[in-house]
C-alpha positions in Angstrom: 16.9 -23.2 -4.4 19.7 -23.6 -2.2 19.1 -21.5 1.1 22.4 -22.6 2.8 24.5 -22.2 -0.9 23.1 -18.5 -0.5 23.8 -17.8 2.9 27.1 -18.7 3.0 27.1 -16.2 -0.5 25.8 -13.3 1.8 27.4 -14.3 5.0 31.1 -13.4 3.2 29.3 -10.5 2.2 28.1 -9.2 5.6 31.1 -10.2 7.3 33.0 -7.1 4.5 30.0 -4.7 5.0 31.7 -1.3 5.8 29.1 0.0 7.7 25.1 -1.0 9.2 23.5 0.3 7.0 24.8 -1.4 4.2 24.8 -4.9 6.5 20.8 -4.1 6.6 20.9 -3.9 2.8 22.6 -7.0 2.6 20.7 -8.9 5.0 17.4 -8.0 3.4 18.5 -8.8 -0.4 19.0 -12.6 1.1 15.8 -12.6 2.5 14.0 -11.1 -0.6 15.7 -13.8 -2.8 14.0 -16.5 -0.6 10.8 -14.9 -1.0 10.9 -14.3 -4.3 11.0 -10.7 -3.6 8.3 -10.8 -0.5 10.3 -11.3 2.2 12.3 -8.7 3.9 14.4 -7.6 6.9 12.7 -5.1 9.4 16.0 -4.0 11.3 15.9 -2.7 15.1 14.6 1.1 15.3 16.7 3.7 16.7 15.9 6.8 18.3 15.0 8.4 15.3 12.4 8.7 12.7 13.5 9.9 8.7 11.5 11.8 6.6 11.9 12.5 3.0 9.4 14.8 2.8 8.3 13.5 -0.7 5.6 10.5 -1.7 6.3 8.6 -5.1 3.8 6.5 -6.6 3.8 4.4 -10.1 1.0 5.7 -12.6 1.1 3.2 -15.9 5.1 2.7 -16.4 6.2 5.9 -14.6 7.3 6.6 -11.1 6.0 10.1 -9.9 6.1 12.4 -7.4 2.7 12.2 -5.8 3.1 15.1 -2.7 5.1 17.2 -1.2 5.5 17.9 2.6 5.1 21.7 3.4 8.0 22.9 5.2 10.3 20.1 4.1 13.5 20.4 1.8 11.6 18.7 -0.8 9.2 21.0 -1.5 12.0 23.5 -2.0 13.4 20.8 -4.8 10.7 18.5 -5.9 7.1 19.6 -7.6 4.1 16.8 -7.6 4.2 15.7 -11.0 7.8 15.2 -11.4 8.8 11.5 -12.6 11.5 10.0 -11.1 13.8 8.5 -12.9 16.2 6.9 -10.3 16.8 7.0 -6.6 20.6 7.4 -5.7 21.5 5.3 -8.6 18.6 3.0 -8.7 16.0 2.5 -11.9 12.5 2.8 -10.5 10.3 0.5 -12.0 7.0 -1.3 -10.6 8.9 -4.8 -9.9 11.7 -2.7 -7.5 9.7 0.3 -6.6 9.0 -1.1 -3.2 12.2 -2.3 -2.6 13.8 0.8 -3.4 11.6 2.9 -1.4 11.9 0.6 1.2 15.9 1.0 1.3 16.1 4.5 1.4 13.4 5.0 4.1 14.2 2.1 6.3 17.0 -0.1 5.5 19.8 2.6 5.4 18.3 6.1 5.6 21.2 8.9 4.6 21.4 12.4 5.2 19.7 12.6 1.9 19.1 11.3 -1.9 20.1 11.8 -5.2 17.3 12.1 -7.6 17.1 11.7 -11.3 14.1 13.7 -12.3 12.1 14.6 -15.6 9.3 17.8 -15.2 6.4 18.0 -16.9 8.4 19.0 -20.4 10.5 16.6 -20.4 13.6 18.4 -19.2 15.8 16.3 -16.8 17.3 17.7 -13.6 18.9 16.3 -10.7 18.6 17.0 -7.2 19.4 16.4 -3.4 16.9 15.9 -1.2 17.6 16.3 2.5 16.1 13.8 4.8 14.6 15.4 8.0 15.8 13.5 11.7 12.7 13.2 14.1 13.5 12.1 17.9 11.1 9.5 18.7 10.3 11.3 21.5 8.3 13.6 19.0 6.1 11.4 17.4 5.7 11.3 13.8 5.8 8.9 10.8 7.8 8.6 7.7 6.6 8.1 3.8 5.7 5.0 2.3 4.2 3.7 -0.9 1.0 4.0 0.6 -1.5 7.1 -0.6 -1.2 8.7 3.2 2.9 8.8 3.6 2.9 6.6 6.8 4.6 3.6 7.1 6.0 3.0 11.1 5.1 3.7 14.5 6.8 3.1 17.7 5.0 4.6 20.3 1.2 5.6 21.6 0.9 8.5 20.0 2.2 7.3 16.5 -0.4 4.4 16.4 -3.5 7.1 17.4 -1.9 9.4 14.3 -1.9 6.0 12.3 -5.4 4.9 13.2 -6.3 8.5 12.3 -4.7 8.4 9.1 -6.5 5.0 8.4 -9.8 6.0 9.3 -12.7 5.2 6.4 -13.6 8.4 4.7 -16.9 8.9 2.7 -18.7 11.5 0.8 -22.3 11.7 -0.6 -23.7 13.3 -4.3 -26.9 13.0 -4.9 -27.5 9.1 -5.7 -23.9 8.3 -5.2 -22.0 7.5 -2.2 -18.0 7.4 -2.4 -16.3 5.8 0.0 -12.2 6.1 1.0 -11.0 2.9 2.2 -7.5 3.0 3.3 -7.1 -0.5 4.5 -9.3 -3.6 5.4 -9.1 -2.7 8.8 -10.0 -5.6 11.8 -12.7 -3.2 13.0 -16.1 -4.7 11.4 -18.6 -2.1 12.9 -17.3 0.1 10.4 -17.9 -1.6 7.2 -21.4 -2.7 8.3 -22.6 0.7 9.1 -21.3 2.3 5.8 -22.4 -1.0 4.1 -25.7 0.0 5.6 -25.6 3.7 5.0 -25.1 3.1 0.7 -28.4 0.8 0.8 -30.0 4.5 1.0 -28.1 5.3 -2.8 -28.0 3.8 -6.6 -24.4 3.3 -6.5 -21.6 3.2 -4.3 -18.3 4.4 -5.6 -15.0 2.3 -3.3 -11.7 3.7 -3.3 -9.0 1.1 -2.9 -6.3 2.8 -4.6 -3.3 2.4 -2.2 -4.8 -0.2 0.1 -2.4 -2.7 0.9 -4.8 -5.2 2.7 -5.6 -5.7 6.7 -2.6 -4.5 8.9 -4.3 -6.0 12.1 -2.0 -9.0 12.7 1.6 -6.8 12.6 0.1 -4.3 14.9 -0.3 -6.9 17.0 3.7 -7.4 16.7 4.6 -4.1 17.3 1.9 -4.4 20.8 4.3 -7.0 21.5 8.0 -6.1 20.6 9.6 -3.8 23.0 11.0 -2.1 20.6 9.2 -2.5 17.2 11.6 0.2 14.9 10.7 0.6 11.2 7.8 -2.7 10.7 6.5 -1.5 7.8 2.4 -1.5 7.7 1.5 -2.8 3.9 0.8 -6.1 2.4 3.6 -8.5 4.0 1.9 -9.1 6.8 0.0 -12.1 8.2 -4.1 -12.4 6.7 -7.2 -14.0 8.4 -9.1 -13.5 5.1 -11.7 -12.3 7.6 -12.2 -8.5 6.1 -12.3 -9.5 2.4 -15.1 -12.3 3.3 -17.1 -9.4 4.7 -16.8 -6.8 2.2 -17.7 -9.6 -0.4 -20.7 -10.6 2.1 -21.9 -6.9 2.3 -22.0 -6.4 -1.8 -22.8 -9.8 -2.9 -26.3 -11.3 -3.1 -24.8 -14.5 -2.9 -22.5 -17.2 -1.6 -19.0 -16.6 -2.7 -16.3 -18.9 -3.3 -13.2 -16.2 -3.0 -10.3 -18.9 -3.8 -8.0 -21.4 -1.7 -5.0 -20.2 0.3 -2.0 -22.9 -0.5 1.0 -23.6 1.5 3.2 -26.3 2.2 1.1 -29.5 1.3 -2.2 -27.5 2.6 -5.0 -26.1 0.9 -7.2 -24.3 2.7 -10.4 -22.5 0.9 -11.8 -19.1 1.6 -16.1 -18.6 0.7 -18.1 -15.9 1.8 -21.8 -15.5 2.8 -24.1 -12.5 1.8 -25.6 -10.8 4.6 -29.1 -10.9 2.9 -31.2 -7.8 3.3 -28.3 -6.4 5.1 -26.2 -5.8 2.0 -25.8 -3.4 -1.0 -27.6 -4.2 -4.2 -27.3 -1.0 -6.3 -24.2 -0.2 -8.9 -20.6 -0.5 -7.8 -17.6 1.3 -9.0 -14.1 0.2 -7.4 -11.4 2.1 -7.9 -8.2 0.2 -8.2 -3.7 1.4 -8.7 -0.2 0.3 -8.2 -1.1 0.5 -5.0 -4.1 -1.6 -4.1 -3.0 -5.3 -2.9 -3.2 -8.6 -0.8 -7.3 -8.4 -0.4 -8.0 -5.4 -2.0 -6.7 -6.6 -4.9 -8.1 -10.1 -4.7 -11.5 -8.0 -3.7 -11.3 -6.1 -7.2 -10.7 -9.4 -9.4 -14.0 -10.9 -7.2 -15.9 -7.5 -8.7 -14.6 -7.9 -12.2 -15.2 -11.7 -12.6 -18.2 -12.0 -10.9 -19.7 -9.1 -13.3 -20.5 -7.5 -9.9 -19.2 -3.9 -10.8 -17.0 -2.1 -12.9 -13.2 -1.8 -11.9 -12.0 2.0 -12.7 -8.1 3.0 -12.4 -4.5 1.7 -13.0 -3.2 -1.4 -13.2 -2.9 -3.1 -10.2 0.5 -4.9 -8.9 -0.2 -8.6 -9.0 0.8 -8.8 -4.9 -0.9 -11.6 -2.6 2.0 -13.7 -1.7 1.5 -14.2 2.3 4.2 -13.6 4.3 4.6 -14.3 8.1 6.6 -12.3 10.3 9.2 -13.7 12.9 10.4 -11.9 16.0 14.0 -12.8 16.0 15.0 -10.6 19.1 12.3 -9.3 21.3 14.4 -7.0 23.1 14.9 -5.1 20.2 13.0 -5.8 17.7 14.6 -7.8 14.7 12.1 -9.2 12.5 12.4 -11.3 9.6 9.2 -11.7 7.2 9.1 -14.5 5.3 6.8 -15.5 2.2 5.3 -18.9 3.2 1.6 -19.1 1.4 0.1 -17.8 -2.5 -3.4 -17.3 -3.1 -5.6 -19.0 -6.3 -8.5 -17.8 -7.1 -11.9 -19.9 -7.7 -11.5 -20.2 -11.3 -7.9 -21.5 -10.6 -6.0 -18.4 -11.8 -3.6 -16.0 -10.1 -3.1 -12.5 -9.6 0.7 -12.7 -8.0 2.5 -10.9 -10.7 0.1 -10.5 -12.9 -2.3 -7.8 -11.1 -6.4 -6.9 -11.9 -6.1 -4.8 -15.2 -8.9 -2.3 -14.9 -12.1 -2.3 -16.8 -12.0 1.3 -17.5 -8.2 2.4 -17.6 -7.8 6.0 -16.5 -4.1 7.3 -15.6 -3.0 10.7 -13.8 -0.9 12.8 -15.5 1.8 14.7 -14.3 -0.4 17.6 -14.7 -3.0 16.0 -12.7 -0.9 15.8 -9.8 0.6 18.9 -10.1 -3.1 20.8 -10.0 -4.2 18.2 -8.0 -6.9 16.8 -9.9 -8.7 13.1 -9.6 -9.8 12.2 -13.4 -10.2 8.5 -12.1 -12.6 9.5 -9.0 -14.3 11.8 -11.8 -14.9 9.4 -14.5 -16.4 6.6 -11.8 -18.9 9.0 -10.8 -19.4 9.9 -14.7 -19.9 6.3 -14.6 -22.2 6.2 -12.1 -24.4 8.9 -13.3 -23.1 12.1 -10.9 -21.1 14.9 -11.8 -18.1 15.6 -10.6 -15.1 17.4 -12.5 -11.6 16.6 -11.8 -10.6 19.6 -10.1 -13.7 18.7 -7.1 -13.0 15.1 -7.6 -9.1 15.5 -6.1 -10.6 17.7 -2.9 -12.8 14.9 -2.1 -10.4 12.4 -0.9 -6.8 14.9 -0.1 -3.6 13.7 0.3 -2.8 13.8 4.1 0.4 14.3 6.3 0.7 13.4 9.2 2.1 15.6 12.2 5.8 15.3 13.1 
């Protein structure tokens, strides 16, 4: 493509921008177009934190709502289950949905939104959703598209609530263990030990729906911005590969060849080693949605293929693009992420826009969310020989918010 044909494009753009937050908007739909829809801006914070007060999520084709904050103007409005049909204007789809969501949480937060909604009957509505204003001096974290509605943090406290959030999560029934695993998080004592702990049960039942891969490297950015604003914590971040080689290690009996990361004229290859009597042998059970990405989706396709275990869920989004993040003023903390790597796997496919389609295909319903079952936890431990209803199965793993 030509980069400097387009910036000049959206330079005459910017330069008419009637306001920042539409500058922001512009700024970032440049960067996206050089990323192939990766790349983005992350715009200097401000004293302020926005809060919808309302998670979406794509189930199959449809975007719905997935929780409501207590307390907020959304749950006055807005009822788990509802799909969304459009966000001030905008068609929600799974190729835009994070761009969207991305806009009107970051990019150029308004007072509120307009929302095109369809209930469970399939009567349409429309409402306005007030966003809530948080001082930073408060604390607190907005929604995102991941399963725990936090995306940002700019202070201490905000990265303990995060940490919190992001902590593993496990439950035990009978021969089964089920374990919650947010993200691929840097910290390997963790893994090991619950590695360790399902060597005790016939199968092990991993939750990766909504895990967007290892955050490690951008919290490292924000350490070191002064003032890190709205960096999102999801998939466009840098990757070591070093998580994913020991998850595959822990619940594979043997040496793995994961793929080869390529960039500019380089090909470097990623392999895994077992860690012998150390590792899980029994049945495995992933759990896999629009929201599981970057190694948690390339850690789902290594099940499948492999004949390891059985992949349970939604289809996932087909997003492993590496992207790089640049500091481009410290002092306040501009950043401009940048796709610069893809990711093949051993057998020379990819999964960038083409995703891990589940073995067993099990969607929510609208009236799933709205009664707050879990069919696809349920059927996985149907699966793997426990019984668990729906109803149990969605108090198992809850939906959490954090503290303002």
């Amino acid at each position: 493509m030509d980069v400097d044909a387009g910036y000049e494009t959206y330079l005459q753009r910017l330069e008419q921008a009637s306001n920042l937050g539409e500058a922001y908007q512009i700024i970032n739909e440049y960067l996206s177009g050089i990323g192939g829809g990766h790349s983005f801006f992350a715009p200097p914070g401000d004293r302020f934190r926005y809060d919808t007060g309302y998670c979406m999520a794509m189930v199959g084709d449809k975007c719905l709502i997935a929780g409501v904050r207590p307390g907020s103007d959304a749950e006055k409005k807005l009822h788990a289950g509802d799909q969304v049909l459009s966000v001030d204007g905008q068609i929600l789809n799974r190729k835009n949905f994070w761009q969207v969501s991305y806009s009107v949480r970051v990019l150029a937060p308004a007072p509120g939104s307009d929302l095109e909604l369809c209930d469970s009957e399939g009567v349409s509505r429309r409402e306005r959703v007030a966003m809530r204003r948080m001082s930073l001096a408060t604390g607190g974290l907005s929604g995102s598209k991941t399963g725990i509605c936090g995306d940002c943090f700019a202070s201490e406290v905000e990265y303990e609530q995060m940490q919190r959030l992001l902590r593993y999560r496990f439950q035990e029934d009978g021969d089964v263990i089920f374990w919650k695993m947010p993200r691929f998080l840097s910290d390997e004592a963790a893994p090991y030990a619950i590695i360790e702990r399902a060597r005790r049960y016939k199968a092990l039942i991993l939750d990766l729906r909504d895990n967007p891969g290892v955050p490690e490297d951008a919290l490292t950015l924000l350490e070191q911005s002064d003032n890190p604003g709205f960096l999102p914590i999801s998939l466009e971040i840098p990757r070591t590969f070093d998580v994913l080689r020991l998850m595959v290690g822990g619940l594979f009996d043997r040496d793995v060849r994961i793929g080869d990361e390529i960039t500019r004229g380089k090909k470097k290859g990623i392999q895994a080693k077992p860690h012998g009597q150390g590792g899980f042998a029994g049945q495995l059970f992933v759990l896999v949605n629009s929201g599981t990405a970057a190694e948690a989706e390339v850690f789902a396709r290594l099940v499948q293929s492999k004949h390891r275990g059985s992949i349970v869920g939604d289809l996932t989004p087909g997003n492993v693009t590496k992207v790089s993040c640049v500091n481009l003023r410290a002092s306040v903390g501009i950043l401009a992420c940048i796709a610069d790597a893809e990711l093949t796997m051993a057998d020379g496919t990819r999964l960038e826009g083409v995703g891990v389609t589940p073995d067993v295909l099990v969607l929510l319903t609208a009236a799933d969310l709205a009664a707050g079952r879990d069919p696809v936890l349920a059927r996985a431990a149907e699966l793997a020989g426990a019984k668990l209803d729906p109803t149990t199965a969605g108090k198992m793993f809850p939906l959490e918010w954090p503290p303002f």
